[in-house]
C-alpha positions in Angstrom: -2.1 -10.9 30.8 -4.2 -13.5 28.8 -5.0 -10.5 26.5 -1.4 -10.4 25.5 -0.6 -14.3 25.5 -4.0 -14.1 22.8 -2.3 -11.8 20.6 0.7 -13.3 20.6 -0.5 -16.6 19.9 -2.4 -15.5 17.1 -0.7 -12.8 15.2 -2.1 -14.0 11.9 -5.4 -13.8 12.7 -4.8 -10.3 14.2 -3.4 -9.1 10.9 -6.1 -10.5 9.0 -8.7 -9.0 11.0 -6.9 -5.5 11.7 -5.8 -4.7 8.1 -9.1 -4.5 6.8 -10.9 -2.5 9.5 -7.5 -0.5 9.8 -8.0 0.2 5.7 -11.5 1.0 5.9 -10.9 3.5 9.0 -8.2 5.3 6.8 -10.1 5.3 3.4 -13.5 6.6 5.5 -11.0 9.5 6.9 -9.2 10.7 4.1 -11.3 10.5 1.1 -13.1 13.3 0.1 -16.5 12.3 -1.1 -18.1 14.4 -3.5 -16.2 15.6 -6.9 -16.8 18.8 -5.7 -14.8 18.4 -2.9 -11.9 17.0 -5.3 -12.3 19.9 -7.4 -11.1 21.8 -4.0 -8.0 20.1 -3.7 -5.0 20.9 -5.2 -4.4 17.8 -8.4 -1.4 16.3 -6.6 -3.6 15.7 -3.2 -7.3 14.7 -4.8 -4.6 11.9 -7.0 -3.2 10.4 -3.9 -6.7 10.7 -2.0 -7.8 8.3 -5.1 -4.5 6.4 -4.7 -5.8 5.7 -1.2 -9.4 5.1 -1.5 -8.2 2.6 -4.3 -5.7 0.8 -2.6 -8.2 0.4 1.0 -11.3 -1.5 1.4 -14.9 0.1 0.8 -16.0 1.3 4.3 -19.2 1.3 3.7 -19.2 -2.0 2.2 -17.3 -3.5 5.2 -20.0 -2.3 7.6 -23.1 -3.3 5.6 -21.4 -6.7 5.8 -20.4 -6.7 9.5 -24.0 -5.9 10.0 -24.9 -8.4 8.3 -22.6 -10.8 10.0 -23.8 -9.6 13.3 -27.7 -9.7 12.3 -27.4 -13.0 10.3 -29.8 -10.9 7.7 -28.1 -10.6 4.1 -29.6 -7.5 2.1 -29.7 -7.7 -1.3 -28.9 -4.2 -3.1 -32.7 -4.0 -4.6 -34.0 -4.4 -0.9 -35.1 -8.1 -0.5 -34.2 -9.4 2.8 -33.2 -13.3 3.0 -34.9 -13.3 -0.6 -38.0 -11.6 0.7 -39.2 -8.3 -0.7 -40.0 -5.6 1.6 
């Protein structure tokens, strides 16, 4: 019951949270990731596979940083850690 008095008590915060991992879960899913694999679909479907990879968040991107929420370690994309080279 307190689960439910949570969510409705906070339904901004819920949205907020839930569209991006809700994007990210559907862009992951349906996006082909290779242009080969585009080059398999008919034009119609590999467009609106780019429509929604376009209009969603980066999954990997969105896990990198929740890792790097979780960790408290920020990676830079040349592989320093915390400004650190490894």
């Amino acid at each position: 019951m307190h689960i439910l008095e949570f969510l409705s008590a906070h339904k901004d915060t819920i949205v907020t949270l839930a569209f991006p991992v809700l994007s990210a879960i559907v862009t992951w899913l349906f996006k082909p990731r290779t242009p080969e694999e585009y080059s398999l679909l008919s034009p119609r479907v590999a467009a609106v596979f780019k429509f929604i990879g376009a209009l969603g968040i980066d999954a990997p991107k969105l896990i990198e940083s929740i890792q790097q929420i979780v960790t408290g370690k920020y990676r830079e994309k040349n592989n320093q850690l915390n400004g650190v080279s490894k």
